[in-house]
Short mmCIF file of the C-alpha atoms (twelve columns), coordinates in Angstrom:
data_MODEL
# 
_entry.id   MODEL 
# 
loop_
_atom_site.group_PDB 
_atom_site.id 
_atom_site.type_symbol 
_atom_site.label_atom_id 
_atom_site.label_alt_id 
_atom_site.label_comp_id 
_atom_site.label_asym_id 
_atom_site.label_seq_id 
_atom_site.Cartn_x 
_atom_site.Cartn_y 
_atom_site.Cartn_z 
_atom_site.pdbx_PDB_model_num 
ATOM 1  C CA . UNK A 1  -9.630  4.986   11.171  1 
ATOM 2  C CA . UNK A 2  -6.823  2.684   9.823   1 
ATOM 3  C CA . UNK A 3  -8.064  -0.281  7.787   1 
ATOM 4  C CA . UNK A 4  -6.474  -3.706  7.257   1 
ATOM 5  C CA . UNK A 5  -5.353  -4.429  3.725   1 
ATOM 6  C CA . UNK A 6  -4.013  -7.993  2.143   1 
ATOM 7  C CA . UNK A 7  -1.529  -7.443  -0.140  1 
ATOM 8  C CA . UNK A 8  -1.006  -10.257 -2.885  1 
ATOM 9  C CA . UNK A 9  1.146   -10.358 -6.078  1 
ATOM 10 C CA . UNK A 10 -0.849  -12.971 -7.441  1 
ATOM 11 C CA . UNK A 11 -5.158  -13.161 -8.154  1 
ATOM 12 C CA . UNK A 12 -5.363  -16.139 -5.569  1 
ATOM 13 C CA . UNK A 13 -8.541  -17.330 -4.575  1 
ATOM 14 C CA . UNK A 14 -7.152  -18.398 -1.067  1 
ATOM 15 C CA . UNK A 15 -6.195  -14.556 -0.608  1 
ATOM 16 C CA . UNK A 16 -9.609  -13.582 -1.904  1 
ATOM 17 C CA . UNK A 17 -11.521 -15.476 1.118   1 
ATOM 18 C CA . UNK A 18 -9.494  -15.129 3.571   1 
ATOM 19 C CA . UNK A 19 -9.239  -10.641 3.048   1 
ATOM 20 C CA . UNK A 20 -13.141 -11.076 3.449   1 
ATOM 21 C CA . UNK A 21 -12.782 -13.198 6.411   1 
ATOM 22 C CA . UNK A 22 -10.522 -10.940 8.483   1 
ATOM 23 C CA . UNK A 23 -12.506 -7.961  7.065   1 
ATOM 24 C CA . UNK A 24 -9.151  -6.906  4.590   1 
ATOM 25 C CA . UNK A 25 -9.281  -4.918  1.567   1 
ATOM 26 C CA . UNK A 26 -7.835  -6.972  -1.102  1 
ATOM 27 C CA . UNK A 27 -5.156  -5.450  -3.288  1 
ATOM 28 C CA . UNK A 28 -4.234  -7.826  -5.932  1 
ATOM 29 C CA . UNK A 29 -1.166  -5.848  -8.019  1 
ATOM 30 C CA . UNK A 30 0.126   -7.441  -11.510 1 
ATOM 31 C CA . UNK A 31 2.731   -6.623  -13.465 1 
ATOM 32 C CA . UNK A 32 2.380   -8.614  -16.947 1 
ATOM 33 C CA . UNK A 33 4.965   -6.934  -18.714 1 
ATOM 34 C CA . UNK A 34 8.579   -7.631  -18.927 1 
ATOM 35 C CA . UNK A 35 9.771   -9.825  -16.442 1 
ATOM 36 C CA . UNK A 36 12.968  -8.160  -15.649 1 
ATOM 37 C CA . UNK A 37 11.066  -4.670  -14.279 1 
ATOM 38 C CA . UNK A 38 7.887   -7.013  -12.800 1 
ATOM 39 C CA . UNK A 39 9.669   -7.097  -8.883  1 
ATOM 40 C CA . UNK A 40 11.096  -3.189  -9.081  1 
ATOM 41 C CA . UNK A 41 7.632   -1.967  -10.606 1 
ATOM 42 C CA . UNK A 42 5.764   -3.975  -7.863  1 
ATOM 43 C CA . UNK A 43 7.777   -3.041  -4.869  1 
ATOM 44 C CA . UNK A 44 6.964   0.587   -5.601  1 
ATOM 45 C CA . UNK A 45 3.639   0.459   -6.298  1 
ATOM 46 C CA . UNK A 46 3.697   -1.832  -3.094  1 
ATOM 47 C CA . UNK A 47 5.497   0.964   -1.055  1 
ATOM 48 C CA . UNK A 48 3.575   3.989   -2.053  1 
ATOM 49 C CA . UNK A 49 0.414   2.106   -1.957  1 
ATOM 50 C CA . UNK A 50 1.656   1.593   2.074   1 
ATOM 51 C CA . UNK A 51 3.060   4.502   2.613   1 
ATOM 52 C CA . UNK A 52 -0.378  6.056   1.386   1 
ATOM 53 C CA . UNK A 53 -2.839  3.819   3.404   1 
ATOM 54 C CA . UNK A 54 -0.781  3.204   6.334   1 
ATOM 55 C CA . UNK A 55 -2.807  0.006   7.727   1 
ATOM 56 C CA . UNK A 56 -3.506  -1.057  10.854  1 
ATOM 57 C CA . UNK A 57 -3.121  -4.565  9.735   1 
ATOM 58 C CA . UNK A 58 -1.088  -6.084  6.813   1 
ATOM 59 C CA . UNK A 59 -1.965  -9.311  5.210   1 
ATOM 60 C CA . UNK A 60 0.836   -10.681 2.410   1 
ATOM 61 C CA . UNK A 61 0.653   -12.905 0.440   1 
ATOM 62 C CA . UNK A 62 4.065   -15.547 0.735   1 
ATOM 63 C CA . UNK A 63 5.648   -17.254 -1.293  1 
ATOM 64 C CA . UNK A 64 6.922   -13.434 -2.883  1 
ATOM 65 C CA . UNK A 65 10.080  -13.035 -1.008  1 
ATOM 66 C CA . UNK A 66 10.259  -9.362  -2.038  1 
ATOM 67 C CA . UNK A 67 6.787   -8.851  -0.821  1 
ATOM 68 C CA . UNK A 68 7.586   -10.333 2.415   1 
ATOM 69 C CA . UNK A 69 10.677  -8.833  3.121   1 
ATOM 70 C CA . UNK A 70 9.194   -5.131  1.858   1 
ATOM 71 C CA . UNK A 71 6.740   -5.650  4.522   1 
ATOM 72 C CA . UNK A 72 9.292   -6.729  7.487   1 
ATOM 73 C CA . UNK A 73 11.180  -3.401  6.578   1 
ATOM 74 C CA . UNK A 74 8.222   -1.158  6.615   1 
ATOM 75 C CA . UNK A 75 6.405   -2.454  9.643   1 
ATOM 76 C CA . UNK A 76 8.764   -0.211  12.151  1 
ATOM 77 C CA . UNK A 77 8.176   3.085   10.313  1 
ATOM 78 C CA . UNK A 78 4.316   2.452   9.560   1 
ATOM 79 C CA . UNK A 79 3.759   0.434   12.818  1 
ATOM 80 C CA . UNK A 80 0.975   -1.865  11.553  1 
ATOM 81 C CA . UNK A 81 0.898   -5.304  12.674  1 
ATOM 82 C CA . UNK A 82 1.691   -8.307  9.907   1 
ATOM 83 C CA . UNK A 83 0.193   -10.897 9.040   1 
ATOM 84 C CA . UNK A 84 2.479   -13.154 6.547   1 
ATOM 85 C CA . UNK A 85 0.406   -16.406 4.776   1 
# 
C-alpha cells in the first residue's frame, strides 16, 4: 500500500503538525555543509528517496523552489497526487 509522505527542506514545526494531521510521514532532509552543493545534494536525495517510496500523496514544503518544481516534474512518472504548502 502506497503511503503519503511530506517532504520539507527545513525542521518546521508547521510541517511537523500538519504530516500528523493528514497521516504523512515526515521527511525532514538537511544539508549543513557547503552551501554551493546544499540544492544538488538535496534534489537527489529528494529524487531517489521518491523514486524509492513512490507515494500516493506528496506533501512539500514551499517556499524551496527546487523542491517544488522537483515535485511538479516527477508527479507524471510516479503519479501521486501533490500537495504544495
Amino acid at each position: 500500500m502506497k503511503k503519503n509522505i511530506w517532504i520539507s527542506w527545513e525542521n518546521h514545526r508547521r510541517s511537523s503538525e500538519l504530516a500528523k494531521a493528514f497521516d504523512a510521514e515526515l521527511k525532514v532532509m538537511k544539508y549543513d555543509e557547503a552551501s554551493y552543493l546544499r540544492y544538488p545534494i538535496l534534489l537527489l536525495k529528494t529524487f531517489i528517496l521518491l523514486i524509492g517510496t513512490r507515494p500516493a500523496v506528496l506533501f512539500v514544503q514551499n517556499p524551496s523552489i527546487f523542491l517544488t518544481s522537483l515535485a511538479c516534474f516527477l508527479k507524471p512518472l510516479l503519479r501521486y497526487r501533490l500537495v504544495i504548502d
